[in-house]
Biotite code that builds the C-alpha atoms (Angstrom):
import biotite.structure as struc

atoms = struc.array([
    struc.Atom([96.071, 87.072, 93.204], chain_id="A", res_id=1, res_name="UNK", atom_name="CA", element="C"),
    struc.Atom([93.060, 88.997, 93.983], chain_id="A", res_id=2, res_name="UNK", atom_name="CA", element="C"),
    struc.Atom([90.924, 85.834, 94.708], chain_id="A", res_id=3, res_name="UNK", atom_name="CA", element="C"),
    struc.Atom([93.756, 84.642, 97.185], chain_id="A", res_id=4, res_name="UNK", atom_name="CA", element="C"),
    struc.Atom([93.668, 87.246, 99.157], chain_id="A", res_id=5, res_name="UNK", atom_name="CA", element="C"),
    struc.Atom([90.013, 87.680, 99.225], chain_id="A", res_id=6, res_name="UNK", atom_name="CA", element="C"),
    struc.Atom([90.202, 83.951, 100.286], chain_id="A", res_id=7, res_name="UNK", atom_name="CA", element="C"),
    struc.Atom([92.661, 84.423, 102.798], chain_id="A", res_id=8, res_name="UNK", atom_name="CA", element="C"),
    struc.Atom([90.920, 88.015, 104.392], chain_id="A", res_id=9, res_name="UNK", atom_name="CA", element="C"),
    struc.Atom([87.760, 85.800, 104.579], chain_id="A", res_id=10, res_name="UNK", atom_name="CA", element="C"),
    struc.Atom([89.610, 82.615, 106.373], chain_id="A", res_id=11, res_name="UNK", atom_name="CA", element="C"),
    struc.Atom([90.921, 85.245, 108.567], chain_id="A", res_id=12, res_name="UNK", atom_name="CA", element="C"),
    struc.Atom([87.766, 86.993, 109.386], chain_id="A", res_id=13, res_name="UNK", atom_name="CA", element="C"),
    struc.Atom([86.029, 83.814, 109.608], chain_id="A", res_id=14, res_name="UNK", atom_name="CA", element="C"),
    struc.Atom([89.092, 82.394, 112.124], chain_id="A", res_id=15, res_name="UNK", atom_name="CA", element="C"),
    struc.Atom([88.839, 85.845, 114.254], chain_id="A", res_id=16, res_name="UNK", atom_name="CA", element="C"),
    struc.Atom([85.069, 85.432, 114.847], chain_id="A", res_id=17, res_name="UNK", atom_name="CA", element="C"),
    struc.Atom([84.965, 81.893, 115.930], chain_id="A", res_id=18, res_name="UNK", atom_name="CA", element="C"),
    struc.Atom([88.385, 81.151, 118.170], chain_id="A", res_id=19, res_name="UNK", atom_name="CA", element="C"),
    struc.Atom([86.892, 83.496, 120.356], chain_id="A", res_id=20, res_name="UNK", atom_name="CA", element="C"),
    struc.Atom([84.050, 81.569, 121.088], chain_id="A", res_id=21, res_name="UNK", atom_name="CA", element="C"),
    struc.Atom([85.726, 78.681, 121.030], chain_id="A", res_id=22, res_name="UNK", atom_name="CA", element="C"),
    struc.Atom([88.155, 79.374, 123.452], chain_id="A", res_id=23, res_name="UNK", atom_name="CA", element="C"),
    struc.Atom([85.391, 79.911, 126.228], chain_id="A", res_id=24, res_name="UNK", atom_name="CA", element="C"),
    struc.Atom([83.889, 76.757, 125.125], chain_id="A", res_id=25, res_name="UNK", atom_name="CA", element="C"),
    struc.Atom([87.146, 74.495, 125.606], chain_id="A", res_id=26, res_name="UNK", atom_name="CA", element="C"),
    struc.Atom([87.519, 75.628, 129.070], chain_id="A", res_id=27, res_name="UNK", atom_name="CA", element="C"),
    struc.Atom([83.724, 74.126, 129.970], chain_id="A", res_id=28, res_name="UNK", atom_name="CA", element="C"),
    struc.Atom([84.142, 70.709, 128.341], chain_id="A", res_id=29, res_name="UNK", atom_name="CA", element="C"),
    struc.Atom([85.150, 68.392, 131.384], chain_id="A", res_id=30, res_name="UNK", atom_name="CA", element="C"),
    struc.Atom([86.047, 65.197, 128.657], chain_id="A", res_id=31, res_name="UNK", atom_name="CA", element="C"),
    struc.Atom([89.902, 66.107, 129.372], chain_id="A", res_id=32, res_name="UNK", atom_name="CA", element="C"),
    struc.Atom([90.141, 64.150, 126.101], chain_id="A", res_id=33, res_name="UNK", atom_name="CA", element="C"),
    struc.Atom([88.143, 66.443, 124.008], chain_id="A", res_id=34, res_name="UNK", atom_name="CA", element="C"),
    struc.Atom([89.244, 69.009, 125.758], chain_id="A", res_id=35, res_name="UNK", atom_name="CA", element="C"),
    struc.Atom([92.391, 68.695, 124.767], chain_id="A", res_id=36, res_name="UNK", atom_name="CA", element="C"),
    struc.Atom([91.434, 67.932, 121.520], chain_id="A", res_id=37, res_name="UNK", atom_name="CA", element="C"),
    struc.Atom([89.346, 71.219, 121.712], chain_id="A", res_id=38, res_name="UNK", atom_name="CA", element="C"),
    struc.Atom([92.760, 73.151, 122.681], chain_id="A", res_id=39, res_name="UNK", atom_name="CA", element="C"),
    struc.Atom([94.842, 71.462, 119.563], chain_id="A", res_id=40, res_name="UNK", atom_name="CA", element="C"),
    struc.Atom([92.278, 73.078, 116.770], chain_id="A", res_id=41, res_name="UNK", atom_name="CA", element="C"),
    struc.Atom([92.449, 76.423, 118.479], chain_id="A", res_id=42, res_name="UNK", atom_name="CA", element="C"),
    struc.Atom([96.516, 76.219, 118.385], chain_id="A", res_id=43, res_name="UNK", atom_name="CA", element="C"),
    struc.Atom([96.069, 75.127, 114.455], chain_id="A", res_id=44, res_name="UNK", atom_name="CA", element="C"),
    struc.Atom([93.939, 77.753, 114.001], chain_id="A", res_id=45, res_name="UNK", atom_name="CA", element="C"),
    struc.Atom([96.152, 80.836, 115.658], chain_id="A", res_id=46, res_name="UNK", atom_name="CA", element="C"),
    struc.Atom([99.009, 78.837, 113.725], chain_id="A", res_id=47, res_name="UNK", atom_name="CA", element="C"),
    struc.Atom([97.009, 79.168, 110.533], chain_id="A", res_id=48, res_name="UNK", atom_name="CA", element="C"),
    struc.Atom([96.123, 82.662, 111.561], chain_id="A", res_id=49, res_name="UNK", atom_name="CA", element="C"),
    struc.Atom([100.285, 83.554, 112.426], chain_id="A", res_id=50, res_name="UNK", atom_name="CA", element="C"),
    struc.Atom([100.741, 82.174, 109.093], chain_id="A", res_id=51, res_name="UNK", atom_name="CA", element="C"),
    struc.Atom([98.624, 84.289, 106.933], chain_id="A", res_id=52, res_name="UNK", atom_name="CA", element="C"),
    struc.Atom([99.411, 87.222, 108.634], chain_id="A", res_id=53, res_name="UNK", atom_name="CA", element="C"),
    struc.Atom([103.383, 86.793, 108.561], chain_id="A", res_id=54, res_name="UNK", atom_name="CA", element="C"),
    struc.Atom([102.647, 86.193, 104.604], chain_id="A", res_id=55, res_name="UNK", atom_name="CA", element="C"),
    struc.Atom([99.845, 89.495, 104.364], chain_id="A", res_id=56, res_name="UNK", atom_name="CA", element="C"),
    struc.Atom([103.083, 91.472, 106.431], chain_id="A", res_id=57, res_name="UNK", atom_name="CA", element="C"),
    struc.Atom([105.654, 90.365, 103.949], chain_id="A", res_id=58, res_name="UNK", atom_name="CA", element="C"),
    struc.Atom([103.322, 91.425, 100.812], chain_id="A", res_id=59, res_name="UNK", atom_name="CA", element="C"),
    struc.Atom([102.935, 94.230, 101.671], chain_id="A", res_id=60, res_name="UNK", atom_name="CA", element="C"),
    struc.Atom([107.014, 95.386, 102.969], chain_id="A", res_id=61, res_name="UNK", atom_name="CA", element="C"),
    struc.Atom([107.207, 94.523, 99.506], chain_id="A", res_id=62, res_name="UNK", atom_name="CA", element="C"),
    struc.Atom([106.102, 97.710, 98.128], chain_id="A", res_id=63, res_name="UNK", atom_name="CA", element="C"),
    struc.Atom([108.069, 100.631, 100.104], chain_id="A", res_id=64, res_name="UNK", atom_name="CA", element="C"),
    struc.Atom([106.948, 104.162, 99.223], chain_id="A", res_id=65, res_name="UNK", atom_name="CA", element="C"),
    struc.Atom([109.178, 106.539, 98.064], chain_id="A", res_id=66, res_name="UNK", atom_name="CA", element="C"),
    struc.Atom([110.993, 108.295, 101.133], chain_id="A", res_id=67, res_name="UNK", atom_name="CA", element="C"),
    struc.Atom([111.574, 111.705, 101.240], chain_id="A", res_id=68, res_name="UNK", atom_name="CA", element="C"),
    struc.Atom([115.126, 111.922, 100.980], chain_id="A", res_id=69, res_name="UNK", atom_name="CA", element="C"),
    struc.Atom([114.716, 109.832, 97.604], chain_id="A", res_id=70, res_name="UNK", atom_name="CA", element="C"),
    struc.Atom([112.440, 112.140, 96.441], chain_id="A", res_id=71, res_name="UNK", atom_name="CA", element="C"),
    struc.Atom([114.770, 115.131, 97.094], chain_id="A", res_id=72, res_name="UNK", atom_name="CA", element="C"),
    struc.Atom([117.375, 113.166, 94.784], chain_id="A", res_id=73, res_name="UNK", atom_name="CA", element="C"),
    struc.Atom([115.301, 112.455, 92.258], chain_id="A", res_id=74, res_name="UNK", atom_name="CA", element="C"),
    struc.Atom([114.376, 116.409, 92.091], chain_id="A", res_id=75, res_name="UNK", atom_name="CA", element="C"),
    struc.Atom([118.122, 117.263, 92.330], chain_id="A", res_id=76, res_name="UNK", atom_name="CA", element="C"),
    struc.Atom([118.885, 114.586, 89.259], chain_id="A", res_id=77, res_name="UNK", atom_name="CA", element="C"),
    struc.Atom([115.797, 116.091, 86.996], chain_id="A", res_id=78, res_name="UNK", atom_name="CA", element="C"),
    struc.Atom([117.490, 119.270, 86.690], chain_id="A", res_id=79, res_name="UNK", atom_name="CA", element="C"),
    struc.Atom([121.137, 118.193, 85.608], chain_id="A", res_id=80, res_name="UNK", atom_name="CA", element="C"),
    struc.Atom([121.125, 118.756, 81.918], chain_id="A", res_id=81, res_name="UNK", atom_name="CA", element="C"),
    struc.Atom([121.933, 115.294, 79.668], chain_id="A", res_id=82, res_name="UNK", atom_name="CA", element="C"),
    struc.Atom([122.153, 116.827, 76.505], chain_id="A", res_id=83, res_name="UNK", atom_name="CA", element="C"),
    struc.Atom([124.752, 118.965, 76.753], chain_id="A", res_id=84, res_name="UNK", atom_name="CA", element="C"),
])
């Protein structure tokens, strides 16, 4: 689990730092062939990039911290006797 996500933080970095570049380099190509081809691996990319963060968002809603009204009811329950 641990070596996915580093995998995926690392694809993500890696995707970050070069679509920018990219994109200013796609407008300058005047093949409108390539170019186009040049705007079809940026829109994989952010795709791949959507993708991995809609799965990084949905790991983590997984966990929800305790809220504060739970943790009032959980006080209220620890001092009801069980025993008796």
């Amino acid at each position: 689990m641990k070596r996915l996500a580093a995998r995926l933080s690392l694809a993500i970095l890696l995707c970050a730092s070069g679509s920018t570049f990219a994109a200013e380099t796609c407008r300058f190509i005047e093949a409108r062939a390539e170019r186009e081809q040049c705007y079809q691996r940026q829109e994989a990319e952010r795709a791949a990039r959507q993708k991995a963060n809609e799965i990084r968002q949905s790991q983590q809603k997984a966990y929800e911290p305790m809220t504060q009204e739970d943790a009032v009811v959980a006080k209220s329950l620890r001092g009801i006797c069980r025993g008796c």
